[in-house]
C-alpha positions as CSV (number, residue, x, y, z in Angstrom):
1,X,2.1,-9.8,40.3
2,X,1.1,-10.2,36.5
3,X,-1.5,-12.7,35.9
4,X,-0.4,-15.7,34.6
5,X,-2.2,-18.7,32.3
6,X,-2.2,-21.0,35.2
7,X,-4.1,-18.3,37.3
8,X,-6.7,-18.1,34.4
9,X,-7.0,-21.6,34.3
10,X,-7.8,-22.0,38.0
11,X,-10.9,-19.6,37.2
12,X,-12.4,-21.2,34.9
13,X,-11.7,-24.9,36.0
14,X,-10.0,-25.6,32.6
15,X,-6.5,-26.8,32.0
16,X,-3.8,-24.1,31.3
17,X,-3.1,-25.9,27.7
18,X,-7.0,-25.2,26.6
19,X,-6.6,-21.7,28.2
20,X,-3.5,-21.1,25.9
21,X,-5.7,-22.4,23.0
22,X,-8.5,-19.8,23.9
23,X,-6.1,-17.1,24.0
24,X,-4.2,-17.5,20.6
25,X,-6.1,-16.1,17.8
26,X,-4.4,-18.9,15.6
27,X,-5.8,-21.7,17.3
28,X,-9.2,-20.5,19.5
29,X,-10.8,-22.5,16.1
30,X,-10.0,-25.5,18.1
31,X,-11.6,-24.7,21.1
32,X,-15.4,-24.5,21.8
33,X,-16.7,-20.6,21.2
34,X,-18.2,-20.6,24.7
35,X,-15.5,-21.9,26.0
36,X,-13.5,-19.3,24.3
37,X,-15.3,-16.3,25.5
38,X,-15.5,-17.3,28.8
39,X,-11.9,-18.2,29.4
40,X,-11.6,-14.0,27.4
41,X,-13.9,-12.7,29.7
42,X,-11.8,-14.3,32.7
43,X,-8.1,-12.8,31.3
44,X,-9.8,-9.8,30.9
45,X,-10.8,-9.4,34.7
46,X,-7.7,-10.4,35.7
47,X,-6.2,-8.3,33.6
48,X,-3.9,-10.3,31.8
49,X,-1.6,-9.7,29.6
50,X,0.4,-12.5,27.2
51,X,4.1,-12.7,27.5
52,X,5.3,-12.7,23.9
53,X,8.6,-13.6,25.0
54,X,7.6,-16.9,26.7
55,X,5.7,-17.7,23.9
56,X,8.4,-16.7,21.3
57,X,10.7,-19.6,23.2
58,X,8.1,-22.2,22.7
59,X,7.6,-21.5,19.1
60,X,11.3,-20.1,17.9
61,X,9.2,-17.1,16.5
62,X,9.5,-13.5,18.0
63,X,6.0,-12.2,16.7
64,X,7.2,-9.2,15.8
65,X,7.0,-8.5,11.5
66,X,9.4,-6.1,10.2
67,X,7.3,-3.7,7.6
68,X,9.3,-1.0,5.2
69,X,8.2,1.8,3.8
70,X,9.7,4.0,1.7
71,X,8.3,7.4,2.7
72,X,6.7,7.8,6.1
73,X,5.9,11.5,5.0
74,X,3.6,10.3,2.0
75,X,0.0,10.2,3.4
76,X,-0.3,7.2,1.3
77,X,1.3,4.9,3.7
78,X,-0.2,5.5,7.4
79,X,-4.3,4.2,6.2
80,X,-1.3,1.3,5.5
81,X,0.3,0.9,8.2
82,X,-3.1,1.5,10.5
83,X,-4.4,-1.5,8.5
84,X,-1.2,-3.5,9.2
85,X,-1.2,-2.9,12.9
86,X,-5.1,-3.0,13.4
87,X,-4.6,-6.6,11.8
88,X,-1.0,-8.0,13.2
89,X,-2.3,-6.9,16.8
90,X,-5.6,-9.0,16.8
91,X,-3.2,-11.6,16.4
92,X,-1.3,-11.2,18.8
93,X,2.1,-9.8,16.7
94,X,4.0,-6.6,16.9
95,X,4.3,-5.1,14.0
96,X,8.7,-2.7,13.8
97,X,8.2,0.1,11.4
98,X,11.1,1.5,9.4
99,X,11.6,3.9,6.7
100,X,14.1,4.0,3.9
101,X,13.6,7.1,1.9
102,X,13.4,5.1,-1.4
103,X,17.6,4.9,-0.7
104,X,18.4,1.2,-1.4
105,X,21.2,1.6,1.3
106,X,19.3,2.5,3.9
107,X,17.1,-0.2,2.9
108,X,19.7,-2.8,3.0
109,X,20.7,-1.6,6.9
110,X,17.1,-1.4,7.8
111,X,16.3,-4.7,6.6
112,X,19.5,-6.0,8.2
113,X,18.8,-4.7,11.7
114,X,15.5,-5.9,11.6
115,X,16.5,-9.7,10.4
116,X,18.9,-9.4,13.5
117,X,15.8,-8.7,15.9
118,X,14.1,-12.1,14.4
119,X,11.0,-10.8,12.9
120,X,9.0,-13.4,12.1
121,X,8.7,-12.1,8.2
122,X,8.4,-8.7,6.2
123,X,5.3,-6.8,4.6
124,X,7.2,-4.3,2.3
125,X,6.0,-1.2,0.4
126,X,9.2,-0.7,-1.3
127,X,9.7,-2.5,-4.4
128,X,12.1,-1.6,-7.5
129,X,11.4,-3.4,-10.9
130,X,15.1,-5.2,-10.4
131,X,15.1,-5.7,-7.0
132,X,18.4,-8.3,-6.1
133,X,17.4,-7.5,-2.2
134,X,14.3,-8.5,-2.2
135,X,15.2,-11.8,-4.2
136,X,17.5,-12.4,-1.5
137,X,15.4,-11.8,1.7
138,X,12.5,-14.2,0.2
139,X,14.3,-17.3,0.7
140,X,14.7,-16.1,4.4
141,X,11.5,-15.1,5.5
142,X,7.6,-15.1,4.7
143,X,6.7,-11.8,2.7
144,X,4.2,-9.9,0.9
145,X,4.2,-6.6,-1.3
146,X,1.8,-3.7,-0.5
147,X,0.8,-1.5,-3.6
148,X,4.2,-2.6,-5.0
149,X,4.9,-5.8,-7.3
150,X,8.7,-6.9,-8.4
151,X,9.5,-8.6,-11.5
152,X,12.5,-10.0,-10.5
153,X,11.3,-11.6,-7.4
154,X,8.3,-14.2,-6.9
155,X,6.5,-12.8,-4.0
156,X,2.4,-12.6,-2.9
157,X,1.5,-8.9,-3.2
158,X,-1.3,-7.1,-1.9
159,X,-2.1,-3.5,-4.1
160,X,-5.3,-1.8,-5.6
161,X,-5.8,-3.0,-9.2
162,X,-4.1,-0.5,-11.3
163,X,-5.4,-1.4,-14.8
164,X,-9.2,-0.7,-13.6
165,X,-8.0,2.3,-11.4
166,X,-6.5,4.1,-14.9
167,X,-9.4,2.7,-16.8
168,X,-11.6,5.0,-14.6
169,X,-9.8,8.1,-14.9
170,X,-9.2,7.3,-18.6
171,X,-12.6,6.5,-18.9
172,X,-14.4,9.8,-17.2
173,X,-11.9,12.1,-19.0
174,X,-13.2,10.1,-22.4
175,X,-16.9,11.0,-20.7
176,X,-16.3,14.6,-20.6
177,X,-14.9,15.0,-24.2
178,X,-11.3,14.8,-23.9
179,X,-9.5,13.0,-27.0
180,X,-6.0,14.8,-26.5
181,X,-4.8,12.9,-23.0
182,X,-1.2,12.5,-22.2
183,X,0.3,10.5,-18.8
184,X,2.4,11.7,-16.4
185,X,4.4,9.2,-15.1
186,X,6.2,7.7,-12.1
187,X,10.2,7.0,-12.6
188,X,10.9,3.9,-14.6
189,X,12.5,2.3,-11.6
190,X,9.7,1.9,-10.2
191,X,7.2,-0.9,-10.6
192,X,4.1,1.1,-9.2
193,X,5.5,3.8,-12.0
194,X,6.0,0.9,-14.7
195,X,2.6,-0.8,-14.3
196,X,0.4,2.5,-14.6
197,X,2.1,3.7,-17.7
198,X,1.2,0.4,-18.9
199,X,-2.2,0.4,-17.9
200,X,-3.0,3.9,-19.5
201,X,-1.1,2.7,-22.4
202,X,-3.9,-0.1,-22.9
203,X,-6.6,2.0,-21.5
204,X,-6.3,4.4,-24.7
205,X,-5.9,1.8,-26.9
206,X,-9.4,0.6,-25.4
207,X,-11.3,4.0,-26.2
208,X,-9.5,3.8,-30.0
209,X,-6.9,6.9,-28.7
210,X,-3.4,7.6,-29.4
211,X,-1.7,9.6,-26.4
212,X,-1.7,13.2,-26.7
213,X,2.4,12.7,-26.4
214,X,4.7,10.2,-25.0
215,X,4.5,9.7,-21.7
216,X,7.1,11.7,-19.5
217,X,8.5,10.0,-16.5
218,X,9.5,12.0,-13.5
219,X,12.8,11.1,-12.1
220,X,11.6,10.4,-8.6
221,X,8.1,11.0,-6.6
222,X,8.7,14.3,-5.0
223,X,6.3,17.9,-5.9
224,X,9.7,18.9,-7.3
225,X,10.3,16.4,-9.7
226,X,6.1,16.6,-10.8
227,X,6.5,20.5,-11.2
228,X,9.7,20.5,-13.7
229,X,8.6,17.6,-15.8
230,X,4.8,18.4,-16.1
231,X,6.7,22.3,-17.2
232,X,8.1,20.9,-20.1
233,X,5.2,18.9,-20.6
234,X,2.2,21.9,-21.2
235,X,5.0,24.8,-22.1
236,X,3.9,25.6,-25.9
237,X,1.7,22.6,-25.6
238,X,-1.5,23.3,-27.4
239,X,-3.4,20.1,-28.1
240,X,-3.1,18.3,-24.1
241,X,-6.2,18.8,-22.5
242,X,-6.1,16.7,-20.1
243,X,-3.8,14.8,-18.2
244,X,-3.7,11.3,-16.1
245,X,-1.0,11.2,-13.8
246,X,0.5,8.6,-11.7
247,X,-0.1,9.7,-8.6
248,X,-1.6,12.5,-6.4
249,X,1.8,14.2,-5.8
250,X,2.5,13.9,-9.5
251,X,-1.0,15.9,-10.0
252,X,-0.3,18.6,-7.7
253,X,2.9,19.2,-9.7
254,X,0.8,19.5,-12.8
255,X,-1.5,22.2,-11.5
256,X,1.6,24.1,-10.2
257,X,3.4,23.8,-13.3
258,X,0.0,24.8,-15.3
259,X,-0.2,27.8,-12.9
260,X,3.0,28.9,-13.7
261,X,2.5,29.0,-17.2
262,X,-1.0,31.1,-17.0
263,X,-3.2,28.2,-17.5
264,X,-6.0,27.2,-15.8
265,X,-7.6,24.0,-14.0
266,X,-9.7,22.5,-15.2
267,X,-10.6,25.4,-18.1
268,X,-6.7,24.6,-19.9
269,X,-6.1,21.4,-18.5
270,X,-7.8,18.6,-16.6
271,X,-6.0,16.5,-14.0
272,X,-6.4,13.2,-12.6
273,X,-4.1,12.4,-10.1
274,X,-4.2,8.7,-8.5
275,X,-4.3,7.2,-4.5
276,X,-7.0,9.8,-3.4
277,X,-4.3,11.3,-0.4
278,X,-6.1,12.8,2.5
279,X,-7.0,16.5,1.8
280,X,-7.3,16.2,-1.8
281,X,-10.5,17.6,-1.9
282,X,-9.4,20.9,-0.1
283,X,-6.9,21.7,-2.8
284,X,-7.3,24.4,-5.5
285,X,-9.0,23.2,-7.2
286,X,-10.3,19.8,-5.5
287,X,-8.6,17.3,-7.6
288,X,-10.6,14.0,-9.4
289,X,-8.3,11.4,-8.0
290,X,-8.2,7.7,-8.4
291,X,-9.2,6.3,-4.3
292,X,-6.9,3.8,-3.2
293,X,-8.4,1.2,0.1
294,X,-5.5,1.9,2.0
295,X,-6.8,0.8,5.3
296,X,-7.6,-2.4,3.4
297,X,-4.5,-2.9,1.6
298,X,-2.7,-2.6,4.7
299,X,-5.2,-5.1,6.2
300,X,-5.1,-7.9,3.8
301,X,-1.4,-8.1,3.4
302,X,-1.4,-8.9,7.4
303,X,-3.9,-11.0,6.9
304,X,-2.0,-12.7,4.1
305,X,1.1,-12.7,5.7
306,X,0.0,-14.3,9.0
307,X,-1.5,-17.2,6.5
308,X,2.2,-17.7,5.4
309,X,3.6,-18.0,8.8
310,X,0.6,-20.7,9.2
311,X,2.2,-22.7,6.6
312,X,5.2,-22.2,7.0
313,X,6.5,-20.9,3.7
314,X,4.5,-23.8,1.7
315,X,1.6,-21.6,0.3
316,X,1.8,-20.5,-3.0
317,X,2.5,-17.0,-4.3
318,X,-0.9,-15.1,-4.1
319,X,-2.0,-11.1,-5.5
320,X,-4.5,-9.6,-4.4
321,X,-6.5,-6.6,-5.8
322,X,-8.7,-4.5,-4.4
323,X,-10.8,-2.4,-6.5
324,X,-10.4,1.4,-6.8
325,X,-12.9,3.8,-7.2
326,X,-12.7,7.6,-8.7
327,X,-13.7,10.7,-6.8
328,X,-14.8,12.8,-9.0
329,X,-13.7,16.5,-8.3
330,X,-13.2,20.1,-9.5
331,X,-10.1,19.6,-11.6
332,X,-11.6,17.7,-14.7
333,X,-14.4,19.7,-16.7
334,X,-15.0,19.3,-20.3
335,X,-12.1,20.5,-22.7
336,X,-12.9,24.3,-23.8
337,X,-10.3,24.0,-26.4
């Protein structure tokens, strides 16, 4: 038979409600840290293991937090989601992970089933600049934004700050000569898309540049997309020497695309790309790349979210920004023409 509090209690000589106390990472603050560890050290030897159940009927809440992501096979999101689960499980939560392929339908059903399982509120990496969804689902539940923002939707937000992350790969590209930069951008629907092509925007006008060309915006965040637009991008392109792009995937398409038209990288055309993606220093060549704290990201919004539930949907809307760093790789080298 499965330990129980009561059983703990009798161990230690304590009563079961101090136990409980001791045992819940959002209230062992009350309780005296000796008292603490020893009633820890006495669950552990019996082995017990909480009943989240039980405790979900004493406190309506199910501890369980729904958490979206739009693309489980970007390597973006897992250093995300490890930090999410690292953090919701010292707290005793669950954390349900779904994925919507960036299709707002599926979205919508996912989101549905999982307000029908009672999360107890939603850490989201799937954000659209008009997002009516999102709107919605805030006045229902506690939730927080990871490396996304909204602009149609008050809601705390947790993401690496892209102004300084395009100010350092605008800046070392500056460094190593380069006047003629041009952007590659993510799709205008997006608000991770939107708010980089606004930070290089202001990042050139910082150094006293004029882009190289207008931005182009890929229609979606797939190689595919990258490949075709960064094609018509360098095709009979003679002055772009180096180019900032909104993402790592978005880079990779660049250096295919440059490939295909018999130009080299980084002796034709430097790339930055931006998130820092495991393995993208084994590439050809080892791309410069914007590094993103996932783990950390991933990590603070649990961190921030579990503060909601605290207060109960009376803490004011807070972003946070973690700072990005550049790794500086093989694919950016001073222009050569």
């Amino acid at each position: 038979m499965a330990a129980t509090l009561k059983d703990i209690a009798k161990k230690v000589g304590l009563h079961p409600a101090t136990v409980s106390r001791a045992l819940n990472p959002r209230t062992a603050h009350l309780v005296n840290p000796a008292t603490v560890a020893k009633v820890r050290k006495a669950a552990s030897s019996l082995n017990y293991v909480p009943n989240p159940m039980a405790s979900g009927l004493r406190t309506s809440r199910s501890h369980t937090i729904g958490v979206v992501i739009p693309d489980l096979t970007n390597p973006l999101f897992p250093g995300m989601v490890r930090g999410i689960q690292d953090t919701l499980s010292h707290a005793g939560y669950t954390p349900l992970l779904v994925n919507t392929d960036n299709d707002p339908a599926a979205e919508e059903s996912v989101i549905a089933s999982l307000s029908a399982r009672r999360v107890d509120g939603f850490v989201l990496a799937t954000a659209r600049r008009e997002h009516p969804l999102l709107a919605e689902l805030a006045t229902k539940f506690p939730i927080v934004l990871i490396n996304r923002i909204s602009e149609s939707v008050q809601a705390s937000s947790v993401a690496a700050d892209e102004q300084h992350g395009i100010r350092l790969a605008v800046e070392h590209l500056c460094a190593l000569g380069h006047t003629q930069i041009a952007h590659l951008a993510g799709p205008a629907w997006s608000s991770t898309g939107h708010e980089r092509q606004q930070a290089f925007a202001r990042a050139m006008r910082e150094h006293g540049l004029t882009p190289a060309r207008k931005p182009a915006a890929v229609d979606s965040w797939s190689l595919e997309a990258a490949t075709k637009t960064a094609l018509s991008m360098l095709d009979g392109n003679t002055q772009t020497t180096a180019l900032v792009c909104a993402n790592d995937q978005l880079a990779l398409g660049a250096i295919i695309a440059a490939k295909k038209l018999r130009m080299r990288c980084p002796r034709d055309v430097s790339v930055v790309g931006y998130n820092d993606m495991p393995f993208m220093d084994l590439v050809d060549p080892p791309l410069t790349s914007v590094r993103v704290p996932q783990h950390d990201i991933g990590a603070e919004a649990a961190r921030l979210l579990l503060s909601l539930l605290v207060e109960d949907g009376t803490m004011p809307v807070k972003h946070v920004r973690l700072t990005p760093e550049l790794m500086v790789r093989s694919s950016t080298a001073p222009p050569q023409r």
